[in-house]
N, C-alpha and C positions, 0 to 999 in steps of 0.2 A: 504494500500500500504506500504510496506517497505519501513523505511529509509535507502539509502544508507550511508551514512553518519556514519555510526557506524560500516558496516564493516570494518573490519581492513583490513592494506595495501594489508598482504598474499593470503585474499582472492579474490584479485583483479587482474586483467591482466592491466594493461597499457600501452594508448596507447598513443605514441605523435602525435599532432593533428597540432601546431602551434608555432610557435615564439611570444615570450611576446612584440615584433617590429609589427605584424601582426595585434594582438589583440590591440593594442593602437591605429592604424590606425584606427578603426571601433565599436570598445567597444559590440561588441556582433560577435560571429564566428557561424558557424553552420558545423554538422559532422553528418556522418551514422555510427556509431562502431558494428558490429554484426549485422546488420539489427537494429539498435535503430539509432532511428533521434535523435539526442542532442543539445542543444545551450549553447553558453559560453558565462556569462557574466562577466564583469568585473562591483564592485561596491564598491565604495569605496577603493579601492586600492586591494580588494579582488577578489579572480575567484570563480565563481560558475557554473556549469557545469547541468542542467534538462534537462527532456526529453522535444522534440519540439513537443510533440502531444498535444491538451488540452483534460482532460476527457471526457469532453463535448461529444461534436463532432467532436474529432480526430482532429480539426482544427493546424495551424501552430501558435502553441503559440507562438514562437519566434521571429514572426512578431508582436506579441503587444506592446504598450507602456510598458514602465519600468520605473518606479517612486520609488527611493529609492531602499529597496527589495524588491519589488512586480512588477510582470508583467501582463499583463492585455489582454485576450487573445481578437484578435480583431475583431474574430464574433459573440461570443453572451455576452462577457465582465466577464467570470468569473477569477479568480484573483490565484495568488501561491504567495508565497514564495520563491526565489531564492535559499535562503541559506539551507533549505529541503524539498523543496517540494509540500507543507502542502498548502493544498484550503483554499481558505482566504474567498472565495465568491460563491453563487450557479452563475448562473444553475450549476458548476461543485460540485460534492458531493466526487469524489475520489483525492487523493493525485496523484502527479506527482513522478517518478523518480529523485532521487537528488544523482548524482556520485562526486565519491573524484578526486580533480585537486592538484595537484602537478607540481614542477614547475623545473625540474632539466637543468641545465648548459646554462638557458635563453630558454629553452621548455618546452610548457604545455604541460601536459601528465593526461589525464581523464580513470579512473578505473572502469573498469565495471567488475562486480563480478562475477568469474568464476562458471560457471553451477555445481552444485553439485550433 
């Protein structure tokens, strides 16, 4: 799976999803951008922005626990990384989508990489 995280900004479209008031209410948000489910976490005073499906079995990863950076997806327990993606734990064997957030004039704005 691609990291997002190393495309650079140009190649990116973003989009503003929420207010950093919004995001503190609830510490995780959830969005469709193009047809992609995405969740936004906030950890440690950082955003992080993955897709909400788990490799697995497509389930709503963004409903699992999150313990530090890792989130934990919560039907058959395989695990990611927040900050890229990256499977920590089977049953998932593929990485997840990890999009760039930015945060301009008190709004988060998540970049999903324009089709080439």
């Amino acid at each position: 799976m691609f990291n997002y995280k190393i495309i650079k900004p140009e190649k990116c479209l973003f989009y503003e999803v929420a207010s950093l008031e919004e995001l503190k209410k609830s510490k995780r948000l959830y969005f469709e951008i193009d047809s992609k489910a995405i969740v936004l976490f906030e950890v440690a005073g950082e955003l992080y922005a993955i897709g909400d499906i788990c490799t697995h079995d497509d389930g709503p990863l963004g409903d699992g626990a999150l313990e530090g950076y890792v989130v934990t997806c919560p039907r058959h327990g395989a695990q990611f990384d927040v900050r890229d993606g990256k499977v920590l734990s089977l049953p998932a064997i593929i990485d997840i989508p990890a999009y760039p957030v930015r945060v301009v004039e008190g709004k988060i704005e998540i970049g999903v990489p324009i089709d080439e």
